[in-house]
N, C-alpha and C positions, 0 to 999 in steps of 0.2 A: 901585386893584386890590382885591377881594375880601380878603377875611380868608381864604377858602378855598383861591382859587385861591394866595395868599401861602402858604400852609402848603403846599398840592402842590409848588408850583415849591419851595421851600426843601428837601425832601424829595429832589427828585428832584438838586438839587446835591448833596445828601448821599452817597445812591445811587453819582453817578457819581464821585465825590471818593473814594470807597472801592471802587469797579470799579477806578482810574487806579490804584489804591495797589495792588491785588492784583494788577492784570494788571504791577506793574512788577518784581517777582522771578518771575515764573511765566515757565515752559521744560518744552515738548513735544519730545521728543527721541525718536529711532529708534538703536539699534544692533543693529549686524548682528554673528552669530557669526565669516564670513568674506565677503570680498566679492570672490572668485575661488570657483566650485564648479562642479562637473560637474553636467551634466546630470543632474536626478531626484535631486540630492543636497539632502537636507532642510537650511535654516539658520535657525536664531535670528532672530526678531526680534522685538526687546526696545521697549516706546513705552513712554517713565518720563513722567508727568507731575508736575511739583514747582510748586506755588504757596502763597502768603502765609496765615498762619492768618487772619486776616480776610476771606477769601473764604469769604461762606457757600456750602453746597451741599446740595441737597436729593438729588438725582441724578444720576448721569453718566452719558452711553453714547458707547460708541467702537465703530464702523464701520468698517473701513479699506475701502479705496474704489479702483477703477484698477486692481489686480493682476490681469488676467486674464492674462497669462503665467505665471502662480503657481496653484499649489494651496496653499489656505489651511487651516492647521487651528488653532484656539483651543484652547492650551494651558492657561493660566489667567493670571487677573485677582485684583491683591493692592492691597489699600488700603483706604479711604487710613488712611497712618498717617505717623506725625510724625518727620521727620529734621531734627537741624539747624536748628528753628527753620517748617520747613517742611513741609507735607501732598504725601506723596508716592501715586499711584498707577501702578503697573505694568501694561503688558498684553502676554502672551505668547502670541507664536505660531511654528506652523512655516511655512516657506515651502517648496516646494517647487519647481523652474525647471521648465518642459514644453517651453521654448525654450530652443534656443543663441546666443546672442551678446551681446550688452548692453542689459541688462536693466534699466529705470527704475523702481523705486517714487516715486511721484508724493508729493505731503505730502497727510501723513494730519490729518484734523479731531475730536478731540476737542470732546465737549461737557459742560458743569457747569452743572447750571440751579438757581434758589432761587425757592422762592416768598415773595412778600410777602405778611407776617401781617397787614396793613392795607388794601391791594389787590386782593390775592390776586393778583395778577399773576406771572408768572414771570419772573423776569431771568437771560438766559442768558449765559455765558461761551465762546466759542470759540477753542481753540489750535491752532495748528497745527505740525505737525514738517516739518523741512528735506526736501527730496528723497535719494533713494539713488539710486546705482548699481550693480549687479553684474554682474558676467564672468563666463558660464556656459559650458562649454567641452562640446564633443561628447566621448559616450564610444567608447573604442577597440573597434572591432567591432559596434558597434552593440547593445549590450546592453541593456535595457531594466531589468531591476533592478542596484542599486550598492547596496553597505551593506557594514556588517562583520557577517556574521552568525554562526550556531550552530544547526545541524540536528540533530531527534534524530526516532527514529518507535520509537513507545510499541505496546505491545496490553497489553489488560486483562487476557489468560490464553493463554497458553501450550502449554495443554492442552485438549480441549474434549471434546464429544459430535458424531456427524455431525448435521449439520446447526442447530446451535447455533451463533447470530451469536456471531465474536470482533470487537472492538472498536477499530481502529488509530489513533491520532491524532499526526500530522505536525506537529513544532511548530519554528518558525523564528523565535531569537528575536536581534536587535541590535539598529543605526540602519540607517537607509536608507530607501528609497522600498519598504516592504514590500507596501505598495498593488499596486506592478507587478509580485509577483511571481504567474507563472499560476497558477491548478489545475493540481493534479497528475491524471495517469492512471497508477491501479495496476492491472496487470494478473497473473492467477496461474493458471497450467493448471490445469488440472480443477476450479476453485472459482469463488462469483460472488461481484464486487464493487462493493460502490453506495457512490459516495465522496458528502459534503456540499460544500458551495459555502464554500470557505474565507472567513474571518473574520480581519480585523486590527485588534488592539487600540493605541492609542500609551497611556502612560505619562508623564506630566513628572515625573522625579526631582529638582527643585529644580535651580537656575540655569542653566545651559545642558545638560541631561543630562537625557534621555528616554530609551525606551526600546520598542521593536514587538514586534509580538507577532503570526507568521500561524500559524493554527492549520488545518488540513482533517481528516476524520473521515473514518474507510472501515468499513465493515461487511462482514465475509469470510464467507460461506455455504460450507462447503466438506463429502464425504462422506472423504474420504482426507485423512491429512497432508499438509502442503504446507511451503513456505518461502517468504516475502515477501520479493520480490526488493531488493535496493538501491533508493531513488529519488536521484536527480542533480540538484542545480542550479546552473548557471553564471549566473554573476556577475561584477561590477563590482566588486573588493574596494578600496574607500576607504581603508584602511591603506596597501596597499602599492603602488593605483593599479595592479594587474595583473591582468585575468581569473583568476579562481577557480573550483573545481569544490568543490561542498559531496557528501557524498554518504552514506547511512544506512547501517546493517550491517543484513547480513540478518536477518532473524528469522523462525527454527523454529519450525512451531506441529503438535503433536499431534493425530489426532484420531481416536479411538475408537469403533468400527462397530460394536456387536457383529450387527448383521443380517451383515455382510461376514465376521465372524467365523467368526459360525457356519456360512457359504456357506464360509467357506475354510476349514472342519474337515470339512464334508461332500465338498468336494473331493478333500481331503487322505484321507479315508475310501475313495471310491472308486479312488483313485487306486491307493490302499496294494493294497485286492482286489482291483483288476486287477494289481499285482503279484506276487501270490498265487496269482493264478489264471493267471497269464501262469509263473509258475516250476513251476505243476502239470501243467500241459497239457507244458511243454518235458520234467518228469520222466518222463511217460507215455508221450510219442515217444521219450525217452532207452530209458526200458524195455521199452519195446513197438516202438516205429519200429524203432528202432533195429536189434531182432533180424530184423526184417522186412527191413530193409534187408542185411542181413547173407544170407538164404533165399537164394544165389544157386544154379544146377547144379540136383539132383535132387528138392531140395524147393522151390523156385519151379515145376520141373515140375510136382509132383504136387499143388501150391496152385491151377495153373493148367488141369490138366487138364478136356479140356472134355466128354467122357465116360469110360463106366465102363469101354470098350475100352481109352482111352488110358492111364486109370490103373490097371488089370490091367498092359500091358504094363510101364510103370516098376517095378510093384513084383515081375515076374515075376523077375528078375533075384537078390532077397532072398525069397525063398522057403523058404530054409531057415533062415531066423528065424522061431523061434517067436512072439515077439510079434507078428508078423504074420498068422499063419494064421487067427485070425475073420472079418480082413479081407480075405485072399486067396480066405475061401473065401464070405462075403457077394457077391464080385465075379464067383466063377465061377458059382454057382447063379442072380445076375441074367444073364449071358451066355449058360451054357446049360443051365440048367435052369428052374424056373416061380419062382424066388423073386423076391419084390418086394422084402425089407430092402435099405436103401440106406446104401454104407459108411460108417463115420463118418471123415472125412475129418480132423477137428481129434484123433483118435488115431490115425490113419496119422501125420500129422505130426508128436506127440508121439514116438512109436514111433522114428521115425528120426530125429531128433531127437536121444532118449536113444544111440539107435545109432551116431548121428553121432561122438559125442563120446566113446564108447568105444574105436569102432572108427579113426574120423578117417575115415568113409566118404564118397568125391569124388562127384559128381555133375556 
């Protein structure tokens, strides 16, 4: 045999002689946070890989592979580092079921590859983790989101100008399937509102404790004050396993016109002189109607007389009242004699008038 090919082969004994030795404490393992869940209810799962410090490693990548009944999300990857004698790496994710009943995670294939410094060759290691089962159980009523949540709806101001965006942002924060919960519709009389396409964030707070985050944004156009109505959302509450209603408090928002203002001072302006002028007019009929309405008998006759015959003959009657004879005698000279002056009728009226009231003269 070659000297060369003696030195490869001797190499590659070596090689596998210390794969046998690494691959014989290494363990690929899966745990689950629980393995009964409701439908849409996110769990833990944890793939720890532990192998012998003599396994070199340049690289490693893990795939998990088969879960399409699952929504997968990549929480984070820790490693490696050294426990016990051993190179540990972790890999954390959520799962989340889209099916109900039982549920197979298939084994997952880690990979660790090394290159040779001599070669250049790469030598890979592959582990595999056991299978899972889980029990995914329908939720009651058919709800599509479950979690334990916390609803709050924000605005940036309170107060505004017409027509100056206020700012509202809906924020729903726990565990659970926050992914499934809808867009909201805010609706508000008299004002316009352009909401955002909501957004969810996850969180991994260290060992099995995350955390969601849905956020949506509305934009309120409005000329009047308004109030933003409560928004609702029912749920699946994972605590106490019994539909839940989340729901906001309203919030008042001011909002300050002065075009509107000044429209409703010039209002208030006209309104006031029409009441002005509506209390003047009724003083005027009080003072004047009024007496007019009162002219019943002798002086509505002679208001009404419709010549100088008719009113001769009313006033022949008072003849022997002096304040009268200008006008008794204006009436005889146009009757029979050539004169043309015409009586003045608003001092015949005065005249008996003042007479009236002296005498208490009936008509």
């Amino acid at each position: 045999m070659p000297r060369h090919t003696k030195r490869a082969f001797a190499i590659l004994i070596v090689l596998f002689a210390l794969f046998l030795r690494a691959e014989e404490g290494a363990r690929f393992t899966l745990t689950l946070s629980k393995e009964k869940a409701w439908l849409g209810e996110p769990i833990f799962a944890t793939f720890t890989l532990r192998y012998g410090r003599d396994l070199k490693v340049d690289r490693a990548h893990f795939e998990p592979k088969g879960l399409e009944p699952f929504e997968l999300l990549e929480l984070n990857a820790t490693g490696p580092k050294e426990e016990e004698g051993k190179i540990v790496r972790v890999f954390r994710y959520l799962l989340t079921p889209t099916e109900p009943g039982s549920l197979k995670i298939p084994p997952q294939t880690v990979e660790l590859a090394y290159q040779d410094r001599e070669n250049y060759r790469y030598i890979t290691h592959r582990f595999q983790s056991p299978a899972k089962e889980l029990t995914v159980r329908e939720v009651p009523g058919g709800l599509k989101a479950v979690g334990d949540y916390r609803m709050a709806l924000t605005s940036d101001a309170n107060r505004t100008l017409a027509n100056r965006p206020v700012h509202l942002e809906l924020r729903i924060t726990g565990i659970g399937d926050a992914e499934y919960i809808p867009a909201f519709e805010l609706k508000i009389p008299g004002a316009s509102v352009y909401p955002s396409q909501p957004k969810v964030r996850t969180r991994w707070l260290g060992g099995q404790s995350y955390r969601k985050e849905f956020v949506q944004r509305f934009t309120v156009l409005a000329e009047e004050s308004y109030t933003v109505p409560p928004l609702r959302l029912r749920y699946f509450n994972l605590q106490t396993e019994m539909p839940e209603v989340l729901e906001t408090r309203p919030l008042p928002i001011e909002v300050d016109n002065p075009a509107k203002r000044k429209e409703a001072l010039l209002r208030l302006g006209f309104f006031t002189a029409g009441l002005l002028l509506g209390a003047l007019f009724f003083w005027l009929w009080i003072r004047f109607g009024k007496r007019r309405g009162k002219e019943t008998g002798l002086l509505r006759k002679i208001r009404k007389a419709r010549s100088d015959e008719e009113l001769y003959r009313l006033l022949l009657p008072y003849s022997d009242l002096a304040e009268l004879g200008p006008q008794l005698r204006i009436l005889e000279n146009r009757l029979y004699g050539n004169g043309g002056e015409k009586p003045d009728r608003k001092e015949i009226l005065r005249v008996m008038r003042k007479i009236k009231e002296k005498r208490a003269i009936r008509g």
